[in-house]
Structures are given as C-alpha cells and as structure tokens.
C-alpha positions as CSV (number, residue, x, y, z in Angstrom):
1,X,-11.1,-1.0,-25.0
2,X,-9.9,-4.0,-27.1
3,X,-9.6,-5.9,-23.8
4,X,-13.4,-5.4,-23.3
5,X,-14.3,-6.3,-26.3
6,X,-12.5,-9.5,-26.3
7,X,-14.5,-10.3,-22.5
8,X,-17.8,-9.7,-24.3
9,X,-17.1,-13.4,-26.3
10,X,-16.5,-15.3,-22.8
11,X,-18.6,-18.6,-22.7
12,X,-19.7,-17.3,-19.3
13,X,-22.2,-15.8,-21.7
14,X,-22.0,-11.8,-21.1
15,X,-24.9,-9.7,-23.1
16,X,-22.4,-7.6,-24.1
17,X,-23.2,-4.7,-22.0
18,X,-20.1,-4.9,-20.4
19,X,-18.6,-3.4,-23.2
20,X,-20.5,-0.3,-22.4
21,X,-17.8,2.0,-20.4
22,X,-20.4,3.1,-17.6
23,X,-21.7,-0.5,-17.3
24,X,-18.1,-1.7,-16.8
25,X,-16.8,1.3,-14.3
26,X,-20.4,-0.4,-12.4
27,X,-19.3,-3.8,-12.3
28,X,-16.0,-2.6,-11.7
29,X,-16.9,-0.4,-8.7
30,X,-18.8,-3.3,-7.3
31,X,-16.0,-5.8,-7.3
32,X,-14.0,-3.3,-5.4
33,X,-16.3,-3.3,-2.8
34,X,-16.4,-6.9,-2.8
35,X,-13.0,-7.4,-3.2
36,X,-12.7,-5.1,0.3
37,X,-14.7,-7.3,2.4
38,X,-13.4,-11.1,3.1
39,X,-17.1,-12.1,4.1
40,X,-20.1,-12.3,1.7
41,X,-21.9,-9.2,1.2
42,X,-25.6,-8.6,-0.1
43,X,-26.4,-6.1,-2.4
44,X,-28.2,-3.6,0.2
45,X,-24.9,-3.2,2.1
46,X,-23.2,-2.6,-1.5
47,X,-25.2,-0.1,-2.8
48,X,-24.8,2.0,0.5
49,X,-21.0,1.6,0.3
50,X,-21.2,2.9,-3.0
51,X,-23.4,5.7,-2.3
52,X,-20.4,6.2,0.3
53,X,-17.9,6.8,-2.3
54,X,-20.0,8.7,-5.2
55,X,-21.9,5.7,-7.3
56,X,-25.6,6.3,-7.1
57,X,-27.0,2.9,-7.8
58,X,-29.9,1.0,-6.3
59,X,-30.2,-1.8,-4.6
60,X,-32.5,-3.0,-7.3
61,X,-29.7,-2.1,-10.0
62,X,-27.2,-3.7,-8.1
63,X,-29.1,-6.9,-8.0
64,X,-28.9,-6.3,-12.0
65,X,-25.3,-6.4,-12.2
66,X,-24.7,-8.8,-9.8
67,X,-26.8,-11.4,-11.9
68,X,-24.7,-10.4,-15.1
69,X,-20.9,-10.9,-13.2
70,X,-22.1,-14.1,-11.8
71,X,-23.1,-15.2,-15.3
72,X,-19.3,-13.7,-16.4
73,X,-18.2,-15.9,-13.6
74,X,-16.9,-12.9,-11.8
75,X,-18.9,-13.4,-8.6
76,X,-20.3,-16.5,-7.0
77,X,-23.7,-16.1,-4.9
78,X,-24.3,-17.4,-1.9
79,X,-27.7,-17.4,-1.4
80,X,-29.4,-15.4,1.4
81,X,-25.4,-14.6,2.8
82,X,-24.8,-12.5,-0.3
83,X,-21.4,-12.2,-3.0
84,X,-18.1,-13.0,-2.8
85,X,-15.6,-12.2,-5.5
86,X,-14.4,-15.1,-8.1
87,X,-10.2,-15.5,-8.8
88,X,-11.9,-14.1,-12.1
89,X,-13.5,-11.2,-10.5
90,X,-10.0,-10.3,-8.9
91,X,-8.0,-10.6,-12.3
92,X,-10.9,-8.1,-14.0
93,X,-10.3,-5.8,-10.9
94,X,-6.6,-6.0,-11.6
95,X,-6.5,-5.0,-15.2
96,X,-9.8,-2.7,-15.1
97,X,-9.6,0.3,-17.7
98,X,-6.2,1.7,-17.0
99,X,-8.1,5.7,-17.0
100,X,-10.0,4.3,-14.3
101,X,-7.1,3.3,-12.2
102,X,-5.1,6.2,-12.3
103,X,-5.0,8.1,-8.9
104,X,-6.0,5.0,-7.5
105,X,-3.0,4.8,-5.3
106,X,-2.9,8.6,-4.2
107,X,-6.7,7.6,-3.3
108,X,-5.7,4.8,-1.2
109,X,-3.0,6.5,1.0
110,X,-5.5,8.9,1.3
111,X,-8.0,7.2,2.5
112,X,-5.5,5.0,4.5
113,X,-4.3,8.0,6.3
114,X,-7.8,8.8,7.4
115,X,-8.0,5.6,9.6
116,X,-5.2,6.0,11.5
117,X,-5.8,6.2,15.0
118,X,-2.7,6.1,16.9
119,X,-2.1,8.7,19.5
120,X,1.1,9.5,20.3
121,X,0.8,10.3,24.0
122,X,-0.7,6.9,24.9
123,X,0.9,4.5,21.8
124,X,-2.6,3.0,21.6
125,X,-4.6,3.3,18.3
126,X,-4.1,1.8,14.5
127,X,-1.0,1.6,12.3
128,X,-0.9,1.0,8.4
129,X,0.2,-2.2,7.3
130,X,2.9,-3.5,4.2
131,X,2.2,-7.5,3.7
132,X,4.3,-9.9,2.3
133,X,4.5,-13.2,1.5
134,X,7.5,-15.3,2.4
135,X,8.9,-18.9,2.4
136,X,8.3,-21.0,5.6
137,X,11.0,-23.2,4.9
138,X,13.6,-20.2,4.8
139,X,12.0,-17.9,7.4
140,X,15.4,-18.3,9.4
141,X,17.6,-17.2,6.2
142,X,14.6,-14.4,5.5
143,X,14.9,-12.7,9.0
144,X,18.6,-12.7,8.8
145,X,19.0,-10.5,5.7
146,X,16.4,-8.2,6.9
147,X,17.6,-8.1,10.0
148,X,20.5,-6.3,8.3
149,X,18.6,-3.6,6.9
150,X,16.7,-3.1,10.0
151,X,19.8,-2.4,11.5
152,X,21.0,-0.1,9.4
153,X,17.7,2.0,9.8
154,X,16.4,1.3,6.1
155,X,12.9,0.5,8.0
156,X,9.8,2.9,9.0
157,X,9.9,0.7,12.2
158,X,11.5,-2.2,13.8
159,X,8.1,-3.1,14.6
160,X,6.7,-6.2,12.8
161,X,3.8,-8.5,12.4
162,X,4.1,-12.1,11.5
163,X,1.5,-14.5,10.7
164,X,1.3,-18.4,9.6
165,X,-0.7,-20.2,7.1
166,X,-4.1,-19.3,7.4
167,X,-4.0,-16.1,9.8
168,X,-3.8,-12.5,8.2
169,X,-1.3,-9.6,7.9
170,X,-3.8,-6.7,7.4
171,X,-6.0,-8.1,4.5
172,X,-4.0,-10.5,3.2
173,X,-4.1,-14.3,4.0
174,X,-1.8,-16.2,3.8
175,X,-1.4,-19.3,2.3
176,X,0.1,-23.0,2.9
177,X,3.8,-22.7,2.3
178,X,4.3,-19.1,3.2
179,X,4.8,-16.8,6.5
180,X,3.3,-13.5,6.2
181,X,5.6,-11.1,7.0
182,X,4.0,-7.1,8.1
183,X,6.1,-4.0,8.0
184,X,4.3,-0.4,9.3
185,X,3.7,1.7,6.0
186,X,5.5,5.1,5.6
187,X,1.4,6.2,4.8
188,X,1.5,5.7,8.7
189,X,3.4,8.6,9.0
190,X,0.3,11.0,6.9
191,X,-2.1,9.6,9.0
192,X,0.1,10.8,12.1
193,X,0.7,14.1,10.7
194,X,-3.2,14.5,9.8
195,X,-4.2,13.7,13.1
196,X,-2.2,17.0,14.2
197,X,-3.4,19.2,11.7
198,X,-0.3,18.9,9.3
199,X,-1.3,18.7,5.9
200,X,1.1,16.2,4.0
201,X,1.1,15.7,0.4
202,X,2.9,12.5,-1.1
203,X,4.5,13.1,-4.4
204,X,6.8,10.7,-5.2
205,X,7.8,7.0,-4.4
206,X,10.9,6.1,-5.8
207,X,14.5,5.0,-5.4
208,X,17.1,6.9,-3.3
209,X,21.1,6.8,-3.7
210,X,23.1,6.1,-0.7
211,X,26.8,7.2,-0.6
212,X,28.8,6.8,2.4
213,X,26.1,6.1,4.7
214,X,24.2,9.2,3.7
215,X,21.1,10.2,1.8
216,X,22.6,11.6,-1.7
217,X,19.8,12.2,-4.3
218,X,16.8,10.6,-5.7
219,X,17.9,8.4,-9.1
220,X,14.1,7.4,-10.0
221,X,10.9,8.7,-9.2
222,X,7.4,7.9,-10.0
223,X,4.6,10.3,-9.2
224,X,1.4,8.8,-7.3
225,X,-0.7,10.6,-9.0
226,X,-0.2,9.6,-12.1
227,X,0.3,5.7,-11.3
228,X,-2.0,2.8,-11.1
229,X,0.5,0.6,-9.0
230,X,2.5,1.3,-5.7
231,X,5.9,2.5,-6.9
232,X,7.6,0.0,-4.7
233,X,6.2,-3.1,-5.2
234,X,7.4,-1.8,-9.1
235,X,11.0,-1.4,-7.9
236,X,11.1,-4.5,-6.2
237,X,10.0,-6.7,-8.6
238,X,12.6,-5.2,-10.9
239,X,14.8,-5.9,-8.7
240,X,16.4,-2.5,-9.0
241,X,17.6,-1.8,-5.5
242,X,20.6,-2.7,-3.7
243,X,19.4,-2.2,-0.2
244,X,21.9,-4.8,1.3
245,X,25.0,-2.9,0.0
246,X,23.8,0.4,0.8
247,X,23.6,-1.4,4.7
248,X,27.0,-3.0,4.5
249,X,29.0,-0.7,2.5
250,X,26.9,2.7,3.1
251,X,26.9,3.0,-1.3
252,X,23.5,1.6,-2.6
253,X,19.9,2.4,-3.6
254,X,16.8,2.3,-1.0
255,X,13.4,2.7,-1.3
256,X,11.7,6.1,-0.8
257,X,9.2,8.4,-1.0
258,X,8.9,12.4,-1.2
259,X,6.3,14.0,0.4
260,X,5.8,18.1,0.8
261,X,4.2,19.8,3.5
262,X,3.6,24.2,4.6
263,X,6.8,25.7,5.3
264,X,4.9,27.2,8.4
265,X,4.7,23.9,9.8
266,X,8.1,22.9,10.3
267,X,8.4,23.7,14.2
268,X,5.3,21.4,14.7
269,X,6.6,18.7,12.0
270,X,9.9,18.4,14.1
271,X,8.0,18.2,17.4
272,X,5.5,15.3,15.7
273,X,8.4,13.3,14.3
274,X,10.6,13.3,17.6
275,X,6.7,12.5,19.6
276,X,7.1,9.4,16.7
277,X,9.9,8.1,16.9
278,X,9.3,7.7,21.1
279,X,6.9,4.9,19.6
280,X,9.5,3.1,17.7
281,X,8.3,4.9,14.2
282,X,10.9,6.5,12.4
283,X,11.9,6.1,8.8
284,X,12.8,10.0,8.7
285,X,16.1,10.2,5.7
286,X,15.9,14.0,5.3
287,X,13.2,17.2,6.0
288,X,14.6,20.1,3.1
289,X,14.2,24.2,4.1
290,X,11.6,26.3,3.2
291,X,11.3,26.2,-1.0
292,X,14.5,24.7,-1.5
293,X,15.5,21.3,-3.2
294,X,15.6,18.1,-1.5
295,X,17.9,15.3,-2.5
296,X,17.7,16.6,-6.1
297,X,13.7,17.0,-6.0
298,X,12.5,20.7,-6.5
299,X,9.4,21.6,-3.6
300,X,7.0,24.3,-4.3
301,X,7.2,28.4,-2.8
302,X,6.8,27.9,1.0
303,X,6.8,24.3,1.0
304,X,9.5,21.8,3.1
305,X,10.2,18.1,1.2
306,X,10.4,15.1,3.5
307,X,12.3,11.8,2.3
308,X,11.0,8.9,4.0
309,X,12.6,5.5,3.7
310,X,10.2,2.7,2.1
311,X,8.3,0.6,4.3
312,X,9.3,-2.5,2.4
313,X,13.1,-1.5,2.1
314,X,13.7,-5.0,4.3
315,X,12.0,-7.1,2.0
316,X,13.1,-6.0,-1.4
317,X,16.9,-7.2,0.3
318,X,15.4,-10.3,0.5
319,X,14.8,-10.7,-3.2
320,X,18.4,-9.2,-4.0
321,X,19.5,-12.0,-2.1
322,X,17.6,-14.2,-4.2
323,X,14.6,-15.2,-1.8
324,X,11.6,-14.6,-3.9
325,X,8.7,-12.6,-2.2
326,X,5.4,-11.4,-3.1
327,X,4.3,-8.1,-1.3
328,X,1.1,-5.5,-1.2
329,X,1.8,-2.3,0.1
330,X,-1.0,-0.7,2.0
331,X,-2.8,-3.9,3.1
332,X,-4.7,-2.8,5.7
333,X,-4.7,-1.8,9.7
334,X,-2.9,-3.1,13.1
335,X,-3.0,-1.9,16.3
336,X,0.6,-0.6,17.3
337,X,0.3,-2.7,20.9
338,X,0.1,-6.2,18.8
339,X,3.5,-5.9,16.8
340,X,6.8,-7.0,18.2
341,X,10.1,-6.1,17.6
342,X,12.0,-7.9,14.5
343,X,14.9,-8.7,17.1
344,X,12.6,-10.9,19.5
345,X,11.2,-12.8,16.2
C-alpha cells in the first residue's frame, strides 16, 4: 500500500481517504466502468452497472466519489453528459492493488465468452477481438511477415480486421501514425463451445515448442488464474518467441494456451471444432485423451486438454522481425460477416 500512500500527497488535493482499501477498490471499480464505455457516463447508469457486477453503491455515493477522483484528477466532468476517465484515471486503473487484479483475466475471458453470439449453422453473430497497433508507414512490410505465419496456420483465423487512424478495432482507437490491425481471439473458441453446452476451462497461456512442423511440448506456462496480465502480450513484449522460424524451418516457439474440458464431451468437442473450422476458425494444435498429458501438461481424472495456437501468434513475428507493435488481447466484439481475409488485405 506504499503506492497509495504516496497518491494521498498529490496536489490534486485527495482527503486521504483513498488510502482507505474499500474507498480505493470504490474508485477503482468505478473507473472500470468508465474506462468500459468511450462515451460520458452519469452516475445513475454507474451505480446500476455496479449493482450488475456485486458493488452496492448509490447513486448518491457515487456522486461522492466522483467529486473526490475529479479533484485527484482522475475523472473530468462534463456537466449534465456525465464522466469520462482522465490518462490519470487510466494509469490508476493499470496499477490498481495488485490483490485486486488477480483473476482479472480469467474474469475477462469469462465474461468475454458469454457475448459471443456466433452460430455456426448460419456464420452470423459476434467474434472476440485481439487489437494491435501498427506502423502505417510499414503496413506493407507488417502484412508480409504475418502473412507468413498465417500460412503456416500459427493463427486462430485468417480472418482479420483492419482500421485507420481514428476508426476502432474492438475498443481500441487508433491513433495518427498507426493501422489497427484485429485478429479473432482463441476466447472465441469458449464462447463457441459454451454456446453448445461444452464446458471449457482455460488454464494456461503460454509458449509452445515446435519441432519439425509439429506441436512438441509446452516450455512456459503461466496460469490465468493467478495473473493480472494476458500471458501473451507478456511473451511478446519479451520477445521470447520465434514464431517466424517455427513457420520457415518447422523448429521454434508459438504462442498458446491450454484449456481442459469433460472427457464425456469429446464426440461433441470434435463435431463443434470441425462445425468451426467450416467458418474459417481454427487454431486447433492438439485435443489430449481422456486423463492423460498433453504436450507435457498433466489434465485432471476424466478430463481432455486442448492446445490452442495464440491469437496474436502473427503479430508477435512482427516484433521478432523488429517492427515494434503494441497489442491488447481481448479488446472487444466483431461480427464474423465484417472481417476479410488477410490474403485480400
């Protein structure tokens, strides 16, 4: 709590209440509302979303807080139209208390997962969005070395979403300077699963060894539960994948994830996964057998692993190739019908 200690001192002249844990996991469920919504929101509509995911506050006590962050400089009012979220806001949100964040992103693919509407005998409905950031002046150069990975089937899809300065790729705008770049998030695949009464739990993101062409064992893994980022935007950054070589020379490292679901619903997880892939959604590196390893990964009594390649497995070549990028995993939602295919980019 050192952190929030130090925040009490800011001239934005804080009473000091925030160093009060509950008052600060209240101002902190309150810029994650805000931070969720790209228009203004008043503090009616955000006391019913919290009420919506477990914080009993009123509206009343809301008002409260709100006139505290905008003295912190966290929110900015406008008027009658409501709050918006400060950069300040966003950098509290990003290091809120680190107890607080934990199972934050096994949250979010859950509650990802739920949204997905796609129905796999018509190909309408909504898809789960990666977002990256790009270079305009090297988009040629970009879609080239992805191109290469998308080839090689190191994709969830080879359906894509771009977008110029000033449009979206899920939630994310993009700025002057970049192309926003949208590859269909493995979560797509629980929502899929969900939506046929498949239970799917996701364990593990993490990086997957490639010898001769083939799926040989997990070398890292990093449990959702227990972590407060997305597991690949981790192994991107640290640039610990060598996605291009594992398309090239078939020996490399990809990103991955491990997911478990009920033995018993094998014969309906094969029929689901060959429905997907009709739609151009794949990703698919190995399903184990009934209670037996997977790629090195130990499944529980009665229970099938599933290794699914990373959803941002193109981009993270990018930045081996030295093309820096900036990605969020899980942006948001597209319809299926909207993307195209990366060839006809």
């Amino acid at each position: 709590m050192a952190t929030t200690a130090h925040k009490a001192t800011r001239p934005h002249g804080g009473t000091g209440l925030q160093t009060r844990p509950d008052v600060e996991r209240k101002t902190l469920a309150i810029l994650r509302v805000l931070a969720n919504d790209a228009a203004p929101v008043g503090a009616r509509i955000i006391a019913d979303k919290l009420r919506a995911v477990g914080v009993e506050l009123s509206e009343r006590a809301v008002r409260y807080h709100l006139k505290i962050m905008d003295e912190r400089g966290l929110t900015t009012c406008l008027g009658e139209q409501g709050r918006v979220i400060t950069d300040a806001g966003v950098e509290e949100l990003q290091s809120a208390l680190v107890s607080d964040k934990l199972g934050f992103v096994i949250s979010k693919i859950d509650d990802l997962a739920y949204r997905v509407t796609l129905d796999l005998r018509t190909g309408h409905g909504s898809i789960i969005l990666n977002a990256s950031l790009l270079p305009a002046d090297r988009i040629g150069d970009c879609l080239a070395v992805m191109r290469r990975a998308f080839k090689a089937g190191y994709c969830m899809s080879e359906l894509v979403a771009m977008a110029a300065a000033g449009e979206r790729v899920g939630d994310l705008r993009i700025p002057e300077g970049k192309i926003g770049f949208g590859t269909v998030c493995t979560v797509t695949l629980n929502g899929i699963l969900m939506k046929h009464s498949i239970p799917v739990e996701s364990r593990y993101g993490g990086l997957l060894e490639i010898r001769d062409g083939r799926p040989y064992r997990f070398t890292e893994l990093v449990g959702y539960h227990e972590s407060t980022l997305d597991p690949a935007v981790i192994f991107i950054a640290s640039k610990m994948t060598s996605i291009n070589e594992a398309a090239t020379t078939g020996q490399g490292r990809v990103l991955a994830s491990f997911r478990e679901v009920p033995a018993v619903c094998l014969p309906d997880l094969e029929r689901v996964l060959a429905q997907a892939a009709k739609h151009g959604l794949g990703g698919i590196l190995a399903v184990g057998k009934p209670g037996q390893p997977l790629l090195g990964v130990h499944v529980g009594t009665e229970r099938v692993g599933l290794a699914v390649i990373g959803g941002l497995s193109p981009v993270a070549a990018l930045e081996e190739a030295g093309i820096a990028t900036a990605n969020k995993a899980m942006t948001g939602m597209a319809e299926l019908r909207d993307l195209k295919m990366v060839w006809d980019l």
